[in-house]
VMD Tcl script that draws the C-alpha trace (Angstrom):
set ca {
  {-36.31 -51.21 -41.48}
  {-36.61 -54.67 -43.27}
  {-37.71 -57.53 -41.26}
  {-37.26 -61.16 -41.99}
  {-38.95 -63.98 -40.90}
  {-37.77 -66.97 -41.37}
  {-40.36 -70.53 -41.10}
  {-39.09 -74.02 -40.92}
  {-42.06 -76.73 -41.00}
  {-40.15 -79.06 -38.48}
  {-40.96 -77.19 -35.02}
  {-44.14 -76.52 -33.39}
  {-43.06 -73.85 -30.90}
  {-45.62 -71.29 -31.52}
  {-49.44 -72.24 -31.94}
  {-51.37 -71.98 -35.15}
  {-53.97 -69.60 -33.22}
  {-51.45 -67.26 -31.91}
  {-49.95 -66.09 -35.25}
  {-50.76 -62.67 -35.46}
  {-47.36 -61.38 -35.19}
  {-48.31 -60.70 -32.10}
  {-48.25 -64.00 -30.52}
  {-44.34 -64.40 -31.12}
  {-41.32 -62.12 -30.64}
  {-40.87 -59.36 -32.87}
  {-37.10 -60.06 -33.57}
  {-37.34 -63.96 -34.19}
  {-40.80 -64.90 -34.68}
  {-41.30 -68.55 -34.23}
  {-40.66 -71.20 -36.20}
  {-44.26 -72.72 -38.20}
  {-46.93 -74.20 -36.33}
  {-48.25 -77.14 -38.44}
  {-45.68 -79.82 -39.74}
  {-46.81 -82.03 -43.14}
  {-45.92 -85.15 -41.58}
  {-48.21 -87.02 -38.57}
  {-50.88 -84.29 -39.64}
  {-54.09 -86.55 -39.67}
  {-56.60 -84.14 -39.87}
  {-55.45 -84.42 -43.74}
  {-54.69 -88.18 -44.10}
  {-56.58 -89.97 -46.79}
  {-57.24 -92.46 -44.85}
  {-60.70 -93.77 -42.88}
  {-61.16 -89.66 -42.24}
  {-64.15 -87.72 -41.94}
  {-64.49 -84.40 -43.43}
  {-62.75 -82.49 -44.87}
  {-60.62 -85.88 -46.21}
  {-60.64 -86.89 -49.80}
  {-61.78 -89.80 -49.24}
  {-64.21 -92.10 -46.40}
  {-64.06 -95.83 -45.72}
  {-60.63 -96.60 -47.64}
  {-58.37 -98.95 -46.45}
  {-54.86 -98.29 -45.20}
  {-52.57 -96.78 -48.16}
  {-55.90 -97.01 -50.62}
  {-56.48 -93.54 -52.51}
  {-60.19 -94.05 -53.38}
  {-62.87 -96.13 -52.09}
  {-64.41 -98.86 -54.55}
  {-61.45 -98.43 -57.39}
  {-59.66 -100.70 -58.73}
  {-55.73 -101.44 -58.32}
  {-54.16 -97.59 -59.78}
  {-57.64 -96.28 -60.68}
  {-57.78 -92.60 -59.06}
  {-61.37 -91.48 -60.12}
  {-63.92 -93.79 -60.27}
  {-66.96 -93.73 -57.62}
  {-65.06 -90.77 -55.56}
  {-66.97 -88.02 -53.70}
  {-66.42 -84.32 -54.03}
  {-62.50 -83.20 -52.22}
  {-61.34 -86.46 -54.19}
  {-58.62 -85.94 -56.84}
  {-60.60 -85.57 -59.82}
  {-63.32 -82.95 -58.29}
  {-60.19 -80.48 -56.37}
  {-61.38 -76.76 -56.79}
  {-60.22 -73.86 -54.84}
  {-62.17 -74.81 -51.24}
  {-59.28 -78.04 -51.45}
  {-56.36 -75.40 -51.04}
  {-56.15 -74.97 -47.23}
  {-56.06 -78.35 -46.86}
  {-52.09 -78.48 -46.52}
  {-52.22 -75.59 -44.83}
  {-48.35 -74.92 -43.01}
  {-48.90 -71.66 -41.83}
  {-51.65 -68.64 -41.08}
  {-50.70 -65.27 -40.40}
  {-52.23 -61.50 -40.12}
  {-49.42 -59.26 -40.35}
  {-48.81 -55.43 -40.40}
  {-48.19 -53.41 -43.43}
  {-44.02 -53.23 -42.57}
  {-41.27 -53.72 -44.63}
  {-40.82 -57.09 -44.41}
  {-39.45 -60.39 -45.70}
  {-41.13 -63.59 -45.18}
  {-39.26 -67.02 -45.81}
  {-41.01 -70.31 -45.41}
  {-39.03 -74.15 -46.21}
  {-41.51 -76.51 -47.47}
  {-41.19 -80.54 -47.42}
  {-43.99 -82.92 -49.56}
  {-41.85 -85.92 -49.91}
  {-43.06 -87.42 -46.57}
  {-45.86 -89.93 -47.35}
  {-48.34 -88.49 -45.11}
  {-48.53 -84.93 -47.27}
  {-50.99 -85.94 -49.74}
  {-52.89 -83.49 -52.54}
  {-55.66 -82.21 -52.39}
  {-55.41 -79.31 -54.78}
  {-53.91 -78.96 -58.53}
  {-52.59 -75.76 -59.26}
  {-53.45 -74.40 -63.07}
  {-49.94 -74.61 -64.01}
  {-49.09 -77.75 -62.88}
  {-49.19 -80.93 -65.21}
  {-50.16 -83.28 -62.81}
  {-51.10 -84.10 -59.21}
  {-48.52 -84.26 -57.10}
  {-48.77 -83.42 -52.87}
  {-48.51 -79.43 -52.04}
  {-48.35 -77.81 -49.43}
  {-49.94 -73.88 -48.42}
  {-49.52 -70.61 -46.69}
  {-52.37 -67.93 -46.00}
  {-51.60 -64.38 -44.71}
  {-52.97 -60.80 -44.57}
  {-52.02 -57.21 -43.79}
  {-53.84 -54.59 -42.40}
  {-52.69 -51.70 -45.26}
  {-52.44 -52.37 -49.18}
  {-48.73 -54.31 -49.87}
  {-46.57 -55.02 -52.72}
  {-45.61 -58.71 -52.37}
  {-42.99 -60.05 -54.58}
  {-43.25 -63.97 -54.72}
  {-40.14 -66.05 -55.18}
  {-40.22 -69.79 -54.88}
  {-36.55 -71.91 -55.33}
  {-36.54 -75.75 -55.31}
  {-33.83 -77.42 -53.22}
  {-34.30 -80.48 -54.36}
  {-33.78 -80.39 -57.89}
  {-37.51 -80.96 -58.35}
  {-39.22 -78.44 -60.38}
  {-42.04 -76.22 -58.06}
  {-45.17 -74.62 -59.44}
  {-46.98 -71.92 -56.83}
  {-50.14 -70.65 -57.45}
  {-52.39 -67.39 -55.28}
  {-55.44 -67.95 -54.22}
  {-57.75 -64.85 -52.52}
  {-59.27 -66.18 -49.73}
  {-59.86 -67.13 -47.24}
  {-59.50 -70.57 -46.82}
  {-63.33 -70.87 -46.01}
  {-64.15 -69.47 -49.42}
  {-61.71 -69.10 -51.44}
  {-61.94 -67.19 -54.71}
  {-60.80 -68.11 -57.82}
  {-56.51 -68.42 -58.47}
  {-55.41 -64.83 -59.55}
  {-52.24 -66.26 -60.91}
  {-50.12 -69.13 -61.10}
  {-45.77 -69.18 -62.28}
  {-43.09 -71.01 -61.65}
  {-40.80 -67.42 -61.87}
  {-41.26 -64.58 -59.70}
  {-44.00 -62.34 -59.47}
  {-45.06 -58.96 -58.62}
  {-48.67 -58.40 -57.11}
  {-50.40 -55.68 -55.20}
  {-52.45 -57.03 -51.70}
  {-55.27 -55.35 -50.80}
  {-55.86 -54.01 -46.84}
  {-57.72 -57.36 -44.81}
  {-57.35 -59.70 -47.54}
  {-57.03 -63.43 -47.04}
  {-54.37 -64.57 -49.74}
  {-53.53 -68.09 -50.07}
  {-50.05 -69.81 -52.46}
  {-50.37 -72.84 -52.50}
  {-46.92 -75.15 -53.47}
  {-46.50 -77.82 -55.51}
  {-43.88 -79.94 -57.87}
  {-45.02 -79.21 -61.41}
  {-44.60 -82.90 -62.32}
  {-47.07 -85.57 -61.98}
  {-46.81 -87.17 -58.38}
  {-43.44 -85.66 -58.09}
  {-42.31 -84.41 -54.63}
  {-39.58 -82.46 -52.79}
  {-38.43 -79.34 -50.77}
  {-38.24 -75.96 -51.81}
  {-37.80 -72.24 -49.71}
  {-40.46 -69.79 -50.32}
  {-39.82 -66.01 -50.01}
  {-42.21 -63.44 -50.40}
  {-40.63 -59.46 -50.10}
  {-43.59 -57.24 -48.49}
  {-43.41 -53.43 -48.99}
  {-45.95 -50.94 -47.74}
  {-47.74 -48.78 -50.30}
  {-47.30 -45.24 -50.35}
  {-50.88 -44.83 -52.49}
  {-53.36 -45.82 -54.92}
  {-54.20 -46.39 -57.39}
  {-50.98 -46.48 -59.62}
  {-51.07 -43.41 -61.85}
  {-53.60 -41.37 -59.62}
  {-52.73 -37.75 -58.53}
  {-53.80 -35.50 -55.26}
  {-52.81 -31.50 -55.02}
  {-50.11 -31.26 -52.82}
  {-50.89 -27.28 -51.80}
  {-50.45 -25.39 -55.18}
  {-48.79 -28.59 -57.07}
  {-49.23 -32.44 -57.25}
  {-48.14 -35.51 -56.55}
  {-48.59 -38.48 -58.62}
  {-48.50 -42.20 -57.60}
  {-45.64 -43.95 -59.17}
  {-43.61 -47.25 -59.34}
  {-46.44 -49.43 -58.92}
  {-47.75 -47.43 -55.38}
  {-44.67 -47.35 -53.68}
  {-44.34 -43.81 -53.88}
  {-45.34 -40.38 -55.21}
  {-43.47 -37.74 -57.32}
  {-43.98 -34.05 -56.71}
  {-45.08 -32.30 -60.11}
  {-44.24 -28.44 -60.33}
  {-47.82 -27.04 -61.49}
  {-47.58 -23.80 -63.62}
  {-50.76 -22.82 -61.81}
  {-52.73 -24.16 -58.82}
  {-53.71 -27.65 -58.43}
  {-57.34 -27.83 -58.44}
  {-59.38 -30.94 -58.41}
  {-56.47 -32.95 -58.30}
  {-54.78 -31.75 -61.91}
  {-52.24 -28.80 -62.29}
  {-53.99 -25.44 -63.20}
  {-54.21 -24.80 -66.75}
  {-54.28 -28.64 -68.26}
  {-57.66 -27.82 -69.84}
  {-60.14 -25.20 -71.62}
  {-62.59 -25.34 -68.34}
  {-59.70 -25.10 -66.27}
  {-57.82 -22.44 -68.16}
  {-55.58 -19.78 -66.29}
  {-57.09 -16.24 -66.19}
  {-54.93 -13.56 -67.32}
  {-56.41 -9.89 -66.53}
  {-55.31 -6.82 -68.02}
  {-52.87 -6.03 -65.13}
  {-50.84 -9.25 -65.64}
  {-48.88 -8.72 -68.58}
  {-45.86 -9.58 -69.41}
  {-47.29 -13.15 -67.95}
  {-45.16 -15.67 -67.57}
  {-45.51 -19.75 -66.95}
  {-43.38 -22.22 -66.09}
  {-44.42 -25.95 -65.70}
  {-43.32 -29.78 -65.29}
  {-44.64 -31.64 -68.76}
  {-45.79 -34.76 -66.30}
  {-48.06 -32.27 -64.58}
  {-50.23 -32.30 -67.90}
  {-51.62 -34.50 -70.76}
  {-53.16 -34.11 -74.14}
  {-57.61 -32.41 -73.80}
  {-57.46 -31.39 -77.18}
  {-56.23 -32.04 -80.73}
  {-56.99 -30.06 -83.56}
  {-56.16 -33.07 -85.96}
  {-59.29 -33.23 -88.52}
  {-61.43 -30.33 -87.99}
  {-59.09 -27.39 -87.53}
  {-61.13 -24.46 -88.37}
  {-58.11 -21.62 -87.62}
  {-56.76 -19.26 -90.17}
  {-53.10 -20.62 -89.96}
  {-50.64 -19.15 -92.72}
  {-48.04 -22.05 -91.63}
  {-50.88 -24.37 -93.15}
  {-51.76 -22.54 -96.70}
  {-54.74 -21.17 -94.43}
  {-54.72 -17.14 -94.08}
  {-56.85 -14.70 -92.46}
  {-60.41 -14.57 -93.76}
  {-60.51 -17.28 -96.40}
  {-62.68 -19.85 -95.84}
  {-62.61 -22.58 -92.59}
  {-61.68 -25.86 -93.01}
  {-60.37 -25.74 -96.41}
  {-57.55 -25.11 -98.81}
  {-58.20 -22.96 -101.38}
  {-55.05 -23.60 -102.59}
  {-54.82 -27.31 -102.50}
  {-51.65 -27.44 -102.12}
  {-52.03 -27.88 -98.11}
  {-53.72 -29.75 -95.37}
  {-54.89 -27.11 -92.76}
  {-55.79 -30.32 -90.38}
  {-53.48 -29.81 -87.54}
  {-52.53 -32.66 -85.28}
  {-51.55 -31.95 -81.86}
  {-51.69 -35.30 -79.47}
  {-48.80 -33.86 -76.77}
  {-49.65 -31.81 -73.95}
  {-51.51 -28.79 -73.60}
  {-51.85 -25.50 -71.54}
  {-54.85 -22.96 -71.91}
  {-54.84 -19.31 -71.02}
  {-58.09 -16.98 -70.80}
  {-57.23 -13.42 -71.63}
  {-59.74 -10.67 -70.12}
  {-60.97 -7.78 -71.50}
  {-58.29 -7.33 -74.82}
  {-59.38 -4.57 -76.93}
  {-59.67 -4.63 -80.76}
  {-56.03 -3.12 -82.24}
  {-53.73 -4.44 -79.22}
  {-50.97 -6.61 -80.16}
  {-50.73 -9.92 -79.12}
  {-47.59 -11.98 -78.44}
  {-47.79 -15.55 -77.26}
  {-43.97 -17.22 -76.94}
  {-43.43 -20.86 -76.66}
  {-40.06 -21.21 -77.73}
  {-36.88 -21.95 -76.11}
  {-36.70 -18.27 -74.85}
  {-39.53 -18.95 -72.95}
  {-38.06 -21.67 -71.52}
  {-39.68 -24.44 -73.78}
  {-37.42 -27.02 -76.08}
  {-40.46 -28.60 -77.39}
  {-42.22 -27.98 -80.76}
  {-45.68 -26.49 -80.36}
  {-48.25 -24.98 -81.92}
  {-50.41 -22.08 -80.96}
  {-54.08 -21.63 -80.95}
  {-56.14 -18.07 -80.87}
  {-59.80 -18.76 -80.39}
  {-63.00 -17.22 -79.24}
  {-63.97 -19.57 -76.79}
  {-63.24 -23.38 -75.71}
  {-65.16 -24.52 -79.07}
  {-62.87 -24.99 -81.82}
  {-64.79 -24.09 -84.55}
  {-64.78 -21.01 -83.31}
  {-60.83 -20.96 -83.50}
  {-59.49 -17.44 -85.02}
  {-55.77 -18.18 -85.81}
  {-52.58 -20.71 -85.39}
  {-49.10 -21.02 -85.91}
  {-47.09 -23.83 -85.68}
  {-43.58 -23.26 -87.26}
  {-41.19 -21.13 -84.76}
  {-43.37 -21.60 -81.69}
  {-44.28 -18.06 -81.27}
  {-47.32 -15.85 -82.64}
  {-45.79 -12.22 -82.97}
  {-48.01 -9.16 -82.69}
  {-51.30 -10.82 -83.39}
  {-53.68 -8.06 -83.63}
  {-57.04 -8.20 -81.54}
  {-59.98 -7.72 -83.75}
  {-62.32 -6.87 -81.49}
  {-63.22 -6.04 -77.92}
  {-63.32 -8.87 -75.57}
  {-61.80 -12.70 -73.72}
  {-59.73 -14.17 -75.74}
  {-58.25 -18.40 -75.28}
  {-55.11 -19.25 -76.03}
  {-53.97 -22.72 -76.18}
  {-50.35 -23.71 -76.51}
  {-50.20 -27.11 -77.60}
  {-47.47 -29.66 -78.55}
  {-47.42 -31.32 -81.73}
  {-45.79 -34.38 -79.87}
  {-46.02 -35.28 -76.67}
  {-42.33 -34.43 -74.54}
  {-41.26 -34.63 -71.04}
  {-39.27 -31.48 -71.16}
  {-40.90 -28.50 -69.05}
  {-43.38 -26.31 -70.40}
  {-42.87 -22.64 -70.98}
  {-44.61 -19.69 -72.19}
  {-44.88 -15.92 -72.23}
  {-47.55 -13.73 -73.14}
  {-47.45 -10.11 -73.34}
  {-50.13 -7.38 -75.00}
  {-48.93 -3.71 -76.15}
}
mol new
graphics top color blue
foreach p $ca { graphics top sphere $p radius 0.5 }
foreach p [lrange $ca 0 end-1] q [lrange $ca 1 end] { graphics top cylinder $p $q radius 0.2 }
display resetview
């Protein structure tokens, strides 16, 4: 369920120190504790720390400077020396909030006099009085940031990771909306302002706040014999259909040292996979060392070469991959390895015989018509097969293997 909670910056009905959630109703949280205006812990004027400036006179900016002079003989928090430990001084609003579906909505006012700046934002082109927010949650978020003027006065936000006791540097700063991912117990600061030089106005500012599923983006976990990959920027995961076991977090069968036994008993063996369950280990582009008639290469000529010259042998395969390890084949059996649409697989591939994972030692290929037909074994022992795609696809894998 979505929850929205709405700020205005004119009420004062729930105290700064009780906002964490839990000091205000659930249903309609409380309106925002600080207002900008009669705020003189701020002011500019004849204030201690942490104002910008001591021993001014009323409505002067800047101690000893002359008539519209904003920099000269200032001390550090004055205009010309604001860094990030400046941003909480507007702050509006603190809060530590749980990791729910949620919409927050704050309205923002800097055209009363007494809102002053003490921070520029990056993308800003001047200084001009802002205002700021801080809030946490206790699980990784997905916070999309949308600020809207409603004055006509162009507004520039800017994140800060905090806290507001020391503050890190600004991880971004826009005028559009953003996306960004909040980490579990983090401080995060925006900070508002109008993008002009000593403009001011009013603005709303929304940020959308949806729990993450995982992390990190792109990361799989088995899920029992298959896996599940984190997708759409954490917010969920995918099951993948594994043609063999997960183990170590990958589908069974994506690489050479995590190849799926086939024993003598097994045949005909057939396997059946979702493409986004694998990637690309290998490519025999540049050193292919197999005897591959599709290639001008045939049995027992030499490796890595064309004695014809008429062909490239070299044999790029970048798509995905599946490896088999047959046991115990004995010299004069017939091998059959299908990858074609029969076996369930659209894709072009090519098909790889070898001795062992090293691919010099690589004993035959075929990559035109996806299927090697009654290979014969030339002598007793394991065998690898790889079946691998030429390009990479997202239609499922299939193959069958049989021995006679």
């Amino acid at each position: 369920m979505t929850r929205i909670i709405t700020r205005s910056l004119t009420s004062t009905s729930c105290a700064l120190a009780l906002l964490a959630l839990s000091g205000c109703p659930a249903e309609t949280p409380p309106p925002v504790v600080v207002p900008p205006s009669n705020n003189t812990t701020f002011n500019n004027s004849n204030n201690t720390t942490p104002t910008n400036n001591s021993n001014n006179t009323a409505g002067t900016n800047n101690s000893n400077n002359t008539a519209g002079s904003n920099n000269s003989n200032n001390t550090a928090g004055s205009n010309n020396t604001q860094g990030p430990r400046d941003a909480c001084a507007n702050l509006q609003d603190k809060m530590v909030l749980p990791a729910t579906e949620t919409t927050l909505r704050w309205s923002g006012d800097t055209t009363p006099a007494t809102v002053k700046s003490a921070y520029q934002t990056s993308c800003g082109f001047g200084i001009a009085p802002e205002q700021a927010f801080a809030f946490s949650f206790d699980a990784p978020v997905q916070l999309k940031i949308t600020l809207n003027s409603n004055s006509g006065t162009r507004m520039a936000y800017e994140l800060i990771e905090g806290p507001c006791e020391e503050p890190g540097a600004p991880r971004f700063c826009a005028t559009n909306s953003q996306v960004f991912l909040a980490q579990a117990d983090t401080e995060y600061i925006i900070i508002v302002e109008p993008e002009a030089n000593q403009a001011r106005g009013t603005f709303e500012l929304e940020v959308e706040v949806k729990p993450l599923a995982c992390l990190p983006v792109s990361s799989k976990r088995c899920d029992g014999d298959d896996v599940k990959r984190c997708v759409a920027g954490g917010l969920r995961e995918d099951s993948i259909t594994c043609g063999a076991p997960c183990v170590d977090d990958t589908c069974g069968a994506d690489s050479c040292g995590n190849a799926v036994v086939v024993n003598p008993g097994d045949y005909p063996f057939s396997f059946a996979a979702a493409a986004a369950g694998y990637v690309s280990s290998i490519t025999f582009e540049g050193d292919n060392s197999c005897a591959n008639p599709d290639r001008g290469i045939l049995p027992g000529e030499t490796n890595n070469a064309d004695p014809t010259g008429e062909s490239d042998p070299s044999l790029p395969t970048p798509g995905q991959d599946v490896h088999f390890t047959l046991k115990g084949l004995t010299a004069g059996q017939l091998l059959t390895v299908d990858a074609s649409e029969a076996a369930g697989d659209a894709a072009d591939s090519a098909i790889f015989i070898l001795d062992s994972c090293d691919k010099s030692e690589c004993l035959f290929a075929k990559d035109l018509g996806d299927v090697v037909s009654q290979w014969e074994v030339p002598a007793d022992g394991d065998y690898l097969v790889i079946v691998d795609r030429l390009s990479s696809s997202d239609q499922d894998l299939g193959v069958l293997i049989n021995v006679e």
